[in-house]
PASEBA-1860 file (N, C-alpha, C; in nm, 3 decimals):
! residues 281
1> XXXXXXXX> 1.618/-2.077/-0.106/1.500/-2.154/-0.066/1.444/-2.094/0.064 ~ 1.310/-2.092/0.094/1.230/-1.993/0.168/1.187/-2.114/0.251 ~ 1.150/-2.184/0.321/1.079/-2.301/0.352/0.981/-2.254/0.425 ~ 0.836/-2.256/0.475/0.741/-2.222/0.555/0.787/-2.276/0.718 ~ 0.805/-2.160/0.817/0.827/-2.254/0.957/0.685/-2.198/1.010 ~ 0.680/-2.358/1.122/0.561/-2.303/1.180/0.597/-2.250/1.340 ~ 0.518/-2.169/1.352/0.534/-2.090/1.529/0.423/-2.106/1.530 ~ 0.434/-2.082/1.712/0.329/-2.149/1.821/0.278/-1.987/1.912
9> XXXXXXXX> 0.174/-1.902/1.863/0.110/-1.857/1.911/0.145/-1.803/2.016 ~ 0.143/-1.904/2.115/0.114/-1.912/2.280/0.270/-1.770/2.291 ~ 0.367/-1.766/2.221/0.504/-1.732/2.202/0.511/-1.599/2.123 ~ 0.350/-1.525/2.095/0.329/-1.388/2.050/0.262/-1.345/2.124 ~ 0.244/-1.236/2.121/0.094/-1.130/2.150/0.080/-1.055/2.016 ~ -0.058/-1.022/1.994/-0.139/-0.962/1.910/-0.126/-0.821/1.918 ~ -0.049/-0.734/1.830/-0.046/-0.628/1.825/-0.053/-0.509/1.748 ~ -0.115/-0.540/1.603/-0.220/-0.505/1.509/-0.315/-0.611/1.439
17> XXXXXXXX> -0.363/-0.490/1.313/-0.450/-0.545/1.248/-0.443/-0.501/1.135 ~ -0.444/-0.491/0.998/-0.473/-0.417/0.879/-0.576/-0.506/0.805 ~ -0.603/-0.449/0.708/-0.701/-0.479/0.572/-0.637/-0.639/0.543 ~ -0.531/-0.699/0.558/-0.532/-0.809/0.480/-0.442/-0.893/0.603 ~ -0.413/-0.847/0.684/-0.315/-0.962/0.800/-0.333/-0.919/0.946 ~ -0.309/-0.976/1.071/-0.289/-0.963/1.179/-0.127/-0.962/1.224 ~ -0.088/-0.879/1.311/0.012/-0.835/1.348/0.098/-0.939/1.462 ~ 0.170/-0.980/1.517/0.215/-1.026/1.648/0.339/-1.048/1.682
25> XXXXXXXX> 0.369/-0.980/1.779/0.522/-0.918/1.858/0.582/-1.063/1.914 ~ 0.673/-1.117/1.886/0.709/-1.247/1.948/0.744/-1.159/2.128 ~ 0.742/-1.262/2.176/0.755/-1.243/2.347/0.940/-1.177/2.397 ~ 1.008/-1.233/2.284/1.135/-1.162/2.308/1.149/-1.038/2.251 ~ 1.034/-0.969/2.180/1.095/-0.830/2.170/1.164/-0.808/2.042 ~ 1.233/-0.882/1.966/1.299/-0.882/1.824/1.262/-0.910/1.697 ~ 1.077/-0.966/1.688/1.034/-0.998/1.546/0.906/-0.975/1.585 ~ 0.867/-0.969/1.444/0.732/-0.946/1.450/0.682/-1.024/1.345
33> XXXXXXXX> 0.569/-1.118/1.364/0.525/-1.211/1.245/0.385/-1.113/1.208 ~ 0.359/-1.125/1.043/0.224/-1.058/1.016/0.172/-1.185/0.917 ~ 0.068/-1.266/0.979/-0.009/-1.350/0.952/-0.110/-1.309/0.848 ~ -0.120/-1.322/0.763/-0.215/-1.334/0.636/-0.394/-1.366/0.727 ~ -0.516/-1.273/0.673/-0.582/-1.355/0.673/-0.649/-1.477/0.628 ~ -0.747/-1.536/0.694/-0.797/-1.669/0.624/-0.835/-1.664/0.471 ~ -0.828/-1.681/0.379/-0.860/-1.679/0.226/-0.743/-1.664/0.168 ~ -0.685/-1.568/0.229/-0.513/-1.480/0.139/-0.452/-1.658/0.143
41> XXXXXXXX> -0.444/-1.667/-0.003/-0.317/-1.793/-0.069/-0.200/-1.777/-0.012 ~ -0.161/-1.912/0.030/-0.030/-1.945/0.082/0.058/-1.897/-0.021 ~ 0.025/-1.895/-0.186/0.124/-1.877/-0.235/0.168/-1.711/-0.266 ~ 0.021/-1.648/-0.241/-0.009/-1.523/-0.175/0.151/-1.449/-0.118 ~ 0.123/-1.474/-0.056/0.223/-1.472/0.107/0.345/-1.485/0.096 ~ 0.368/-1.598/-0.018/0.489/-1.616/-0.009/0.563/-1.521/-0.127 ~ 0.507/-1.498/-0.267/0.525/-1.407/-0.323/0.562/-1.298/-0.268 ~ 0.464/-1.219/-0.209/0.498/-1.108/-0.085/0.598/-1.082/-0.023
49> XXXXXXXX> 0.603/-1.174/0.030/0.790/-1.177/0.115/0.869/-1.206/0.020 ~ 0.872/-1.264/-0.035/1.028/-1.284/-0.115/1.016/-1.122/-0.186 ~ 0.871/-1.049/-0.250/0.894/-0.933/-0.295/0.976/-0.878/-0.139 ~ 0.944/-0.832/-0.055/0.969/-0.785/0.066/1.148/-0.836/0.082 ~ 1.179/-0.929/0.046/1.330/-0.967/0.036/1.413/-0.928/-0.061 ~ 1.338/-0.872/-0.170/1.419/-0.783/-0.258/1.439/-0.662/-0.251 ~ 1.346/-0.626/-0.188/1.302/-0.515/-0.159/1.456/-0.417/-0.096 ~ 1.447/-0.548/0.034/1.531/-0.531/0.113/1.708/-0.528/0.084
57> XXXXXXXX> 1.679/-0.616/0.014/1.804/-0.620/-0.063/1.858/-0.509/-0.132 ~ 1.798/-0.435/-0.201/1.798/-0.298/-0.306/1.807/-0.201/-0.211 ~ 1.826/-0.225/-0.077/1.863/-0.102/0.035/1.811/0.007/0.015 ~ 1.652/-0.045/-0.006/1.562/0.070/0.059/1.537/-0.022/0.209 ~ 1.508/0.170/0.265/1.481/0.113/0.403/1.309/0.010/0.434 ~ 1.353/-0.034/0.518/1.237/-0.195/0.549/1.298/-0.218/0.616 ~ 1.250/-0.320/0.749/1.257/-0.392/0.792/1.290/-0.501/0.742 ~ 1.395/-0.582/0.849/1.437/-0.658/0.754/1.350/-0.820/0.760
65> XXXXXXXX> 1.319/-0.887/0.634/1.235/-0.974/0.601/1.310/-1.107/0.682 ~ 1.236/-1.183/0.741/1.347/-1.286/0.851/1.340/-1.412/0.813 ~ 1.153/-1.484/0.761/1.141/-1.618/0.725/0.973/-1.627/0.711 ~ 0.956/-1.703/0.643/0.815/-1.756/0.604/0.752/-1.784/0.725 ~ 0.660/-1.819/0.770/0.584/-1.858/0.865/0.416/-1.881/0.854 ~ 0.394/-2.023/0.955/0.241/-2.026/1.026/0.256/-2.071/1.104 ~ 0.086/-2.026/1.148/0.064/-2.042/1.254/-0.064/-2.221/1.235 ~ -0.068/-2.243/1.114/-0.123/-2.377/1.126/-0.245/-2.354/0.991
73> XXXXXXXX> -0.289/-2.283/1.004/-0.384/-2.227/0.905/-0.350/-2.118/0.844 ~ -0.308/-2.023/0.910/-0.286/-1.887/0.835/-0.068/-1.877/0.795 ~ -0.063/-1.833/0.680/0.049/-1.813/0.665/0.091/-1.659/0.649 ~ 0.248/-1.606/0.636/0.320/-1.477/0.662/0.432/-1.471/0.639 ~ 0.490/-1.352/0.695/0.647/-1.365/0.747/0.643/-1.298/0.859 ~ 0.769/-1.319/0.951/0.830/-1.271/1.000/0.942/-1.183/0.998 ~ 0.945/-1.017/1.066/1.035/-0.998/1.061/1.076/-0.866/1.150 ~ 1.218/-0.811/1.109/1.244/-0.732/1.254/1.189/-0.664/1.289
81> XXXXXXXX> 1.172/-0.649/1.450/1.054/-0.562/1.477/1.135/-0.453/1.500 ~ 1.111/-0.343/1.496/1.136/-0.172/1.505/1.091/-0.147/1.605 ~ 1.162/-0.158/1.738/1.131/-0.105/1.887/1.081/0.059/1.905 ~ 1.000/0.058/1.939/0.971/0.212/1.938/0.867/0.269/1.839 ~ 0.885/0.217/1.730/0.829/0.245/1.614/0.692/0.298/1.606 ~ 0.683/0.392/1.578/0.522/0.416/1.555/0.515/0.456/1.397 ~ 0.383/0.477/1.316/0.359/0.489/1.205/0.321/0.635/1.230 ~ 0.381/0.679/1.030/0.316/0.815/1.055/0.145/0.861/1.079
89> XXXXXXXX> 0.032/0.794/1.054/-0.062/0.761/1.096/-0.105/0.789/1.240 ~ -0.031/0.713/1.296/-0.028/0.695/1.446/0.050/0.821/1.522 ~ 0.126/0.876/1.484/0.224/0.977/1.508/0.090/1.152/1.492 ~ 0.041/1.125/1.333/-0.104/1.234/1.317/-0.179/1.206/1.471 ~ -0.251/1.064/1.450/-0.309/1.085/1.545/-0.301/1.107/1.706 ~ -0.188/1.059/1.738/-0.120/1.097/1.902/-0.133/1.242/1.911 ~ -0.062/1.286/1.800/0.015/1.429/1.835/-0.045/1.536/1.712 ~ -0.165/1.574/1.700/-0.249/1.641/1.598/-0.166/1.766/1.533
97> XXXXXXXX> -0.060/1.801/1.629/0.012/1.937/1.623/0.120/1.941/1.519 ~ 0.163/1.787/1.494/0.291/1.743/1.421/0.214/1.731/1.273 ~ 0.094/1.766/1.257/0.017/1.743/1.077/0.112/1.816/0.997 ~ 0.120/1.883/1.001/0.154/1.977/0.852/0.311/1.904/0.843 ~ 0.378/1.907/0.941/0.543/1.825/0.987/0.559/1.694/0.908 ~ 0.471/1.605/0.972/0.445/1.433/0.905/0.433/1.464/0.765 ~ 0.309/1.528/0.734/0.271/1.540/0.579/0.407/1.576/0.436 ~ 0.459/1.727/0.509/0.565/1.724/0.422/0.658/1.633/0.385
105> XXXXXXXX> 0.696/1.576/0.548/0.815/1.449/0.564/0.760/1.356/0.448 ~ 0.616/1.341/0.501/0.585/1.210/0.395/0.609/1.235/0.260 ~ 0.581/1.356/0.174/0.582/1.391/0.078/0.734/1.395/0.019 ~ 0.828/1.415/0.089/0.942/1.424/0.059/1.017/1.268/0.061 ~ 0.928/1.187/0.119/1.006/1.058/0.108/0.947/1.021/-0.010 ~ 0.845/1.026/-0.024/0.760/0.972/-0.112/0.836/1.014/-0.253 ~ 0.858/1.157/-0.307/0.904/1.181/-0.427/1.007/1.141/-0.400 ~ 1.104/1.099/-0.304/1.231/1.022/-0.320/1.232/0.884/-0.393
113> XXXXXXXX> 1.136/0.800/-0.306/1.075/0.680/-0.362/1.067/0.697/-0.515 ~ 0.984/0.782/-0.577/0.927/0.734/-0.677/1.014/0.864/-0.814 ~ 1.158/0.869/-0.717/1.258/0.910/-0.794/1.369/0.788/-0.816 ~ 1.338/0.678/-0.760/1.420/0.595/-0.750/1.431/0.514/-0.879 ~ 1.546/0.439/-0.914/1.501/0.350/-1.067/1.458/0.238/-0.999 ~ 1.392/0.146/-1.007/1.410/0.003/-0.975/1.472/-0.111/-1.045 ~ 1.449/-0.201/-1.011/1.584/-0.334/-1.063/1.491/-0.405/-1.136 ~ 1.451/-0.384/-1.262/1.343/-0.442/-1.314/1.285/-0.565/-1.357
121> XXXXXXXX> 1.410/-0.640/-1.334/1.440/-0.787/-1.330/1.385/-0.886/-1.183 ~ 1.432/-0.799/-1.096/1.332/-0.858/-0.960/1.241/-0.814/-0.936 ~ 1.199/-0.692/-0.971/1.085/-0.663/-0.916/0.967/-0.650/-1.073 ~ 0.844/-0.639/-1.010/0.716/-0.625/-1.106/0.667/-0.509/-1.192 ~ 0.623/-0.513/-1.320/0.569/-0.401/-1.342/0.422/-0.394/-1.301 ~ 0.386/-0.276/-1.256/0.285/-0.251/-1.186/0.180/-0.256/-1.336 ~ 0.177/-0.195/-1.436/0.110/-0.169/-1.543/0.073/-0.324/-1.580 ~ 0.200/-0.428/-1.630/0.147/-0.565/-1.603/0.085/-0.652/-1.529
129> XXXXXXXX> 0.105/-0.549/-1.423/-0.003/-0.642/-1.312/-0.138/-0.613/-1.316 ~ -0.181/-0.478/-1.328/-0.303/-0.444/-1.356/-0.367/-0.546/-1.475 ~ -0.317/-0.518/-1.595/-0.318/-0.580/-1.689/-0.392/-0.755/-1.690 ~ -0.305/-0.812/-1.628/-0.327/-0.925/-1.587/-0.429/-0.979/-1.496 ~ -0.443/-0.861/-1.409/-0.519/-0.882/-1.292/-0.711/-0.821/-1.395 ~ -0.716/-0.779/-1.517/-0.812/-0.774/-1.589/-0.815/-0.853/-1.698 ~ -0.737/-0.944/-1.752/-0.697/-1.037/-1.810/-0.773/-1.149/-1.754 ~ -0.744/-1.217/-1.636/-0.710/-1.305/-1.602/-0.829/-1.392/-1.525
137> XXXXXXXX> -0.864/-1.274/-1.489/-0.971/-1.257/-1.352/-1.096/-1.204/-1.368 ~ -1.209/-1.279/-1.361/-1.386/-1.241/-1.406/-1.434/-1.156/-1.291 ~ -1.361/-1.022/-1.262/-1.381/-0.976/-1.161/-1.479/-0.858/-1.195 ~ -1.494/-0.777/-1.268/-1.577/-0.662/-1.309/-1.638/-0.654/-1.433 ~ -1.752/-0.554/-1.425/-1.831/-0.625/-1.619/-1.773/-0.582/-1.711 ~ -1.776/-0.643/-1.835/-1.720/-0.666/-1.946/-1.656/-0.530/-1.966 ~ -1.816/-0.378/-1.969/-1.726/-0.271/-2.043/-1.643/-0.185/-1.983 ~ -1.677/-0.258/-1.817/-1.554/-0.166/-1.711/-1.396/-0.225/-1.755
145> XXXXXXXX> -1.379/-0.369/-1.754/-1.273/-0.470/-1.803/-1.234/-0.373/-1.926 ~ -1.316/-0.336/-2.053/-1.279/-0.297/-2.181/-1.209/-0.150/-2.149 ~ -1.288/-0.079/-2.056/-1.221/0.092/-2.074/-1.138/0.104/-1.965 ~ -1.093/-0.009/-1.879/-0.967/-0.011/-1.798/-0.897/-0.082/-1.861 ~ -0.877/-0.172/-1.989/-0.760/-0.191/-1.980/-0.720/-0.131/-2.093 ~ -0.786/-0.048/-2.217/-0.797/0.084/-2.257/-0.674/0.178/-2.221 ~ -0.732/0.206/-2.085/-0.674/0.284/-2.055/-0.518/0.263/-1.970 ~ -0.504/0.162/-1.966/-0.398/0.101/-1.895/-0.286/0.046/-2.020
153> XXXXXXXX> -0.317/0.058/-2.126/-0.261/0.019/-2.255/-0.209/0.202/-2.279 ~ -0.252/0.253/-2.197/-0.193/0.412/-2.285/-0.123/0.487/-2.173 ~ -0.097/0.394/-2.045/-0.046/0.419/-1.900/0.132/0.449/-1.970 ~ 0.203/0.540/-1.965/0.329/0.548/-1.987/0.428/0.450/-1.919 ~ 0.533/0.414/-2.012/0.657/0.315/-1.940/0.711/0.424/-1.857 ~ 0.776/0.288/-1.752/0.866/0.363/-1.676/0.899/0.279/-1.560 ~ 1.039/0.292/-1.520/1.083/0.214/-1.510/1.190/0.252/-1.299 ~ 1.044/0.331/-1.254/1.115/0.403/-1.112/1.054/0.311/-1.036
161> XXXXXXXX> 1.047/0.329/-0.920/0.983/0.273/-0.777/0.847/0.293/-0.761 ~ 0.738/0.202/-0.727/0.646/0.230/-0.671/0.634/0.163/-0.537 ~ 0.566/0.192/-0.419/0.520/0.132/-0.307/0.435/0.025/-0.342 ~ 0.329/0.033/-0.406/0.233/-0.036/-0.421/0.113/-0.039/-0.358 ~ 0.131/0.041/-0.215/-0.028/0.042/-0.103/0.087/0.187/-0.046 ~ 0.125/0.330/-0.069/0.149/0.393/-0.018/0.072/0.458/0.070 ~ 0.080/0.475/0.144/-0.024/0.575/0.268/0.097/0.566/0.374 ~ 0.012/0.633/0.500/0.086/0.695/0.609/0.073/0.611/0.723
169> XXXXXXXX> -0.027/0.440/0.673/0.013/0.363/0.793/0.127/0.301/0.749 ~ 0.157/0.260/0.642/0.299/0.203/0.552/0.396/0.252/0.553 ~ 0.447/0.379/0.658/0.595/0.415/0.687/0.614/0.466/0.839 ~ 0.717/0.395/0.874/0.755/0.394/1.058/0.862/0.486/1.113 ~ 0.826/0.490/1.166/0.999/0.581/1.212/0.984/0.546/1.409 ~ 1.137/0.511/1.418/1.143/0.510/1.584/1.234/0.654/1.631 ~ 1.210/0.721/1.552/1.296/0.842/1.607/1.448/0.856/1.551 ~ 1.516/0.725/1.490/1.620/0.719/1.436/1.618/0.709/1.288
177> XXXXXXXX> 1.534/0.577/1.311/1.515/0.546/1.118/1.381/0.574/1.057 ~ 1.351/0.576/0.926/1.233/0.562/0.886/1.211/0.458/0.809 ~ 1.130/0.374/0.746/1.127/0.231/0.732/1.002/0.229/0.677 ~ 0.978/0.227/0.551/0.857/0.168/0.462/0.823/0.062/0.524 ~ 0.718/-0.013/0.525/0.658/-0.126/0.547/0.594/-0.207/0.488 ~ 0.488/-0.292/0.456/0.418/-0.345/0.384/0.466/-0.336/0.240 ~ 0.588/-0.415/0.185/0.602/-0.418/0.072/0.637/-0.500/-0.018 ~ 0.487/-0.582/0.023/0.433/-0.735/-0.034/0.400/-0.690/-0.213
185> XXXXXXXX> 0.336/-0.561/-0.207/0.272/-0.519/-0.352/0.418/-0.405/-0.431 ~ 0.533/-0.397/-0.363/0.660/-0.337/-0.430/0.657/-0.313/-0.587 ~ 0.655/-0.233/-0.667/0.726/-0.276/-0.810/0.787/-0.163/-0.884 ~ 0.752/-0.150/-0.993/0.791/-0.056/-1.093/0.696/0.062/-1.164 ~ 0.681/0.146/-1.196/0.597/0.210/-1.285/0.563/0.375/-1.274 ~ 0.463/0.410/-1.338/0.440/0.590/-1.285/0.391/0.593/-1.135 ~ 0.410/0.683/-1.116/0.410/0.704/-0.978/0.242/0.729/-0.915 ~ 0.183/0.738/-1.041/0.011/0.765/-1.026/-0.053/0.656/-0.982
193> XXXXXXXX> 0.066/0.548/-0.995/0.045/0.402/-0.944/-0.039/0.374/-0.768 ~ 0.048/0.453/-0.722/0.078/0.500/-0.575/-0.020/0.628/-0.541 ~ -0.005/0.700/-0.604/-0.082/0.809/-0.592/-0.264/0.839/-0.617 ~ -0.268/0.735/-0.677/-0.410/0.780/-0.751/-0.531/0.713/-0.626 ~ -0.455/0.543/-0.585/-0.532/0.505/-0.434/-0.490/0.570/-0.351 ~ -0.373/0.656/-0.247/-0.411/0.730/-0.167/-0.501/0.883/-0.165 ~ -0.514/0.921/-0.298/-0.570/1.014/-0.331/-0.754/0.977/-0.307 ~ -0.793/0.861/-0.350/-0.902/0.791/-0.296/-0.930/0.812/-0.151
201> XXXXXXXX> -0.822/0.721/-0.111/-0.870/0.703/0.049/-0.921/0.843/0.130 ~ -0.815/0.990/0.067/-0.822/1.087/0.126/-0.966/1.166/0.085 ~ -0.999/1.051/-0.018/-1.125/1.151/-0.052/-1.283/1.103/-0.078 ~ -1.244/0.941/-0.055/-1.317/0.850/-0.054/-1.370/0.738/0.025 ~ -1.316/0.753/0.120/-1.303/0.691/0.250/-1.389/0.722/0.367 ~ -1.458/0.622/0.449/-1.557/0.631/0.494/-1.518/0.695/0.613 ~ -1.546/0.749/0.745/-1.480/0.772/0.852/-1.476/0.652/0.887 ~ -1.524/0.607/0.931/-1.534/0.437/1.017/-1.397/0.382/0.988
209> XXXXXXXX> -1.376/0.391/0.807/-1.249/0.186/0.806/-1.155/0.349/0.803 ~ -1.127/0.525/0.807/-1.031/0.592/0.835/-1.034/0.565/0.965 ~ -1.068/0.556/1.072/-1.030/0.532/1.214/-1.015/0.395/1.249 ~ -1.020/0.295/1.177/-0.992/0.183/1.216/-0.867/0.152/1.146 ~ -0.853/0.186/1.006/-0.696/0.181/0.973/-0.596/0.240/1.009 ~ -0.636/0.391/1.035/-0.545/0.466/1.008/-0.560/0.580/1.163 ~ -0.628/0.551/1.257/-0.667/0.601/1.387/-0.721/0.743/1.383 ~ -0.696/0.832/1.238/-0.788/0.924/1.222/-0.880/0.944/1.126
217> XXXXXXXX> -0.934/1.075/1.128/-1.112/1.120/1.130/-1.035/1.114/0.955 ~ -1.207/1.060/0.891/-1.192/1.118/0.750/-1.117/1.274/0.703 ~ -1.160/1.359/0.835/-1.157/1.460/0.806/-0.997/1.555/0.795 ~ -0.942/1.487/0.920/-0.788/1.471/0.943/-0.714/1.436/0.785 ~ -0.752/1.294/0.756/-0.701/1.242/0.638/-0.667/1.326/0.526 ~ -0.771/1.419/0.485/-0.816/1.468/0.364/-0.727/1.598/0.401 ~ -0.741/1.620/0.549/-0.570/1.776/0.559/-0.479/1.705/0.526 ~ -0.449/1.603/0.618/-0.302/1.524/0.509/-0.318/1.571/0.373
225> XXXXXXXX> -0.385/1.511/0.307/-0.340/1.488/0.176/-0.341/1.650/0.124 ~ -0.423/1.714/0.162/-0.422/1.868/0.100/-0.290/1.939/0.153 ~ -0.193/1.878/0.215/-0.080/1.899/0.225/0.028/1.849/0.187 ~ 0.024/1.735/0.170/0.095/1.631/0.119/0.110/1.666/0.009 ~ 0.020/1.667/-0.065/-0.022/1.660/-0.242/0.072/1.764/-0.328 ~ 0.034/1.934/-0.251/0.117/2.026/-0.320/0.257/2.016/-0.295 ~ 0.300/1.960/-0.176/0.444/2.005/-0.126/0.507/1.863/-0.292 ~ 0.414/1.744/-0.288/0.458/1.628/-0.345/0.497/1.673/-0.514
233> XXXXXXXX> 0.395/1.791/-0.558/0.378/1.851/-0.682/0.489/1.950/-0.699 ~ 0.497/2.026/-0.587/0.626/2.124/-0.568/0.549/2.248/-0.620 ~ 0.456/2.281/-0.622/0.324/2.387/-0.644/0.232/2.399/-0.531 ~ 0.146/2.518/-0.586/0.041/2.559/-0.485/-0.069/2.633/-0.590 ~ -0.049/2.611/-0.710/-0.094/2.621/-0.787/-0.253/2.565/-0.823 ~ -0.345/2.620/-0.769/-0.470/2.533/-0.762/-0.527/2.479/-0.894 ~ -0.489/2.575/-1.003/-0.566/2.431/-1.140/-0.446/2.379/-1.173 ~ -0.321/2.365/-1.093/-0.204/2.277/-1.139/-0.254/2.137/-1.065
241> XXXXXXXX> -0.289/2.180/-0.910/-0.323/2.077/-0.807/-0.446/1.994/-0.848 ~ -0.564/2.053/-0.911/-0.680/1.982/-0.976/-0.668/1.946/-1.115 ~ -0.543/1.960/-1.223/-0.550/1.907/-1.282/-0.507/1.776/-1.259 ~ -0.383/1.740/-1.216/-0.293/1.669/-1.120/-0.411/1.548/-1.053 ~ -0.499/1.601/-0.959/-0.606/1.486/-0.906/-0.655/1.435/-1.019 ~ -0.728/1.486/-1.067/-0.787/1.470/-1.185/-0.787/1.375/-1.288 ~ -0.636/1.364/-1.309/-0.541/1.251/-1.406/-0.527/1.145/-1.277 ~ -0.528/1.152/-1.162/-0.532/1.053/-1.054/-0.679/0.923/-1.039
249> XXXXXXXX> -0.775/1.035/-1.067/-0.874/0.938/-1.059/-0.904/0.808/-1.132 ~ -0.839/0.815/-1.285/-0.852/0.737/-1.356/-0.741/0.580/-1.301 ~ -0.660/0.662/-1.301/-0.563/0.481/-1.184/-0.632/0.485/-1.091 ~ -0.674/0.527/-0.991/-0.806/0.501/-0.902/-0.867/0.408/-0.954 ~ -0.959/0.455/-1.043/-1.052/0.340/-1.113/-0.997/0.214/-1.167 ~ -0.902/0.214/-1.228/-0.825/0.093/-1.231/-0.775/-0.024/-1.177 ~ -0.697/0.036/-1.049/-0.686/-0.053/-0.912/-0.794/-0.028/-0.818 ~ -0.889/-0.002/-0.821/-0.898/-0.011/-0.692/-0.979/-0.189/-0.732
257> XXXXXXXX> -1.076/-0.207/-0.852/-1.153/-0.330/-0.836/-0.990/-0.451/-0.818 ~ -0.877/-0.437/-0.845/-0.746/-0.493/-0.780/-0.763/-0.510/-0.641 ~ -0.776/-0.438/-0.587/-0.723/-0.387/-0.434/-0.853/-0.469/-0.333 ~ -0.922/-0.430/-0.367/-1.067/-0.503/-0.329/-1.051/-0.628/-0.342 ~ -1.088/-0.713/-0.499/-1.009/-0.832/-0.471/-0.916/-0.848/-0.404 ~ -0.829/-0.824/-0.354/-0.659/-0.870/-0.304/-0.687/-0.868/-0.109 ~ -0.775/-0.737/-0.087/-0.818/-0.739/0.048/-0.906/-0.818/0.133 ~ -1.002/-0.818/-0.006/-1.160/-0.858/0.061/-1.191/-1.018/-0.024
265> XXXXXXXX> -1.095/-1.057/-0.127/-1.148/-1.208/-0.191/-1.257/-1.140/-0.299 ~ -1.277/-1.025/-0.285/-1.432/-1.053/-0.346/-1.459/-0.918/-0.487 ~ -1.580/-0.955/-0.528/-1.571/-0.823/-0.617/-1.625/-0.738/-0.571 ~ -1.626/-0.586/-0.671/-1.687/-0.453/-0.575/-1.814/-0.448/-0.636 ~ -1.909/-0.420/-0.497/-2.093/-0.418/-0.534/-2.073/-0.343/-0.661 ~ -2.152/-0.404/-0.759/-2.193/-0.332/-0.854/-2.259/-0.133/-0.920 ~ -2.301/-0.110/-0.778/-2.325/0.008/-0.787/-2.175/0.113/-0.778 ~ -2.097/0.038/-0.728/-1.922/0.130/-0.740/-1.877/0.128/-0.852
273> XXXXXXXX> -1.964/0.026/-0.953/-1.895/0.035/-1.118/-1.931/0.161/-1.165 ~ -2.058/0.220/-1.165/-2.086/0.305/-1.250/-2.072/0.441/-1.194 ~ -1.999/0.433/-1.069/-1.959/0.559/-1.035/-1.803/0.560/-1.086 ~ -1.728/0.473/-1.076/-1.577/0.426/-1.119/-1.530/0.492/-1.228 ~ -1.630/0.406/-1.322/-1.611/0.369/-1.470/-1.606/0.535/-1.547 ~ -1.688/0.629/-1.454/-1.689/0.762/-1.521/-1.515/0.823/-1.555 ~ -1.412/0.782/-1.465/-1.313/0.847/-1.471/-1.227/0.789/-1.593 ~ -1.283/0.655/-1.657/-1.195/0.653/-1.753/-1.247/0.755/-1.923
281> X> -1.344/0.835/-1.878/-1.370/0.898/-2.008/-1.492/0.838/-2.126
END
């Protein structure tokens, strides 16, 4: 049993921000609560963490998940904070010199990750969630709904690790450990799962929400990933590497009208359908 506790503000400071929660360091130094924004469902939240408690459990590295929480309106969890910790994100942007360094690292955790089996009983299939999340939900028009879930009906089983929001603000390291983060969206499936939205961001992404998420330039981003990508492929093979994107774009198109809902409450302007919709064929 998880019970919601409430904490008193006055007893944090504010010390991020992402796409869907606010950050805050309790005053002793040992937790960190990440508050949901206003709209995100309580039951939202709580899903999330308990994913985040299995997570933890299955001894991948995370932080460890501590207890439900609000602050009166907004709900979260709490949990250990990682002294020192900076994100690889944050690490690109401090130290511009360490790119090619971070990128591989990342790449090498990453195919670890999504060499992993998962426990398929606690955790989600990602393919069903899509599924559902076009099922369920009057979120995009009819023939985008028809040729995503099309194509999500011919998505291969499988039964490894995904992150669920992988990128390079979602893994920490204090110099000792390294520590996935954010792994409210955890589950099961191909790994294109993971791959096909950071492949977006690196190539689709505005400068503006890249320096506000992620503290660097669009332009930075997109060397990440042109480094990341081959070491992740284990090639350098350029129509290996563009075929590879290529088959990416189409889970792109899939999650992202997901992701949007899940961030923003809302659906994506209509003019992003008919640029989308091209990648399913």
């Amino acid at each position: 049993m998880h019970d919601v506790q409430r904490i008193n503000l006055d007893d944090y400071i504010q010390t991020g921000e992402g796409g869907t929660s606010v950050a805050y360091t309790h005053k002793n130094g040992k937790t960190l609560a990440k508050l949901y924004k206003p709209g995100f469902e309580a039951d939202k939240a709580r899903e999330e963490f308990l994913t985040a408690r299995t997570v933890f459990g299955l001894g991948i590295p995370t932080p460890e998940p501590l207890r439900l929480v609000t602050d009166g309106e907004r709900t979260g969890g709490e949990y250990e904070l990682i002294k020192g910790k900076r994100s690889f994100a944050r690490i690109i942007s401090q130290e511009p010199e360490r790119l090619e360094e971070i990128s591989l690292t990342f790449a090498r955790l990453a195919k670890e990750l999504h060499s992993r089996e998962a426990d398929v009983s606690s955790l989600g299939s990602m393919k069903e969630r899509m599924r559902r999340f076009y099922v369920e939900k009057d979120m995009v028009p009819e023939d985008y709904k028809q040729k995503a879930l099309s194509f999500i009906d011919q998505v291969p089983e499988a039964t490894t690790c995904v992150h669920g929001d992988l990128q390079i603000g979602n893994i920490i390291t204090d110099g000792q450990r390294t520590l996935w983060i954010d792994v409210g969206e955890f589950g099961y499936g191909v790994p294109e799962w993971d791959l096909g939205m950071f492949w977006t961001m690196a190539h689709r992404m505005s400068n503006q929400r890249s320096e506000f998420l992620f503290h660097i330039t669009h332009e930075t981003f997109l060397a990440h990933w042109n480094i990341f990508f081959p070491a992740y492929l284990g090639t350098t093979d350029p129509q290996r590497i563009a075929e590879a994107e290529h088959r990416l774009a189409a889970f792109a198109s899939a999650k992202i009208p997901y992701m949007y809902d899940l961030v923003d409450q809302a659906r994506l302007p209509e003019p992003a359908f008919q640029s989308l919709i091209k990648a399913f064929g």
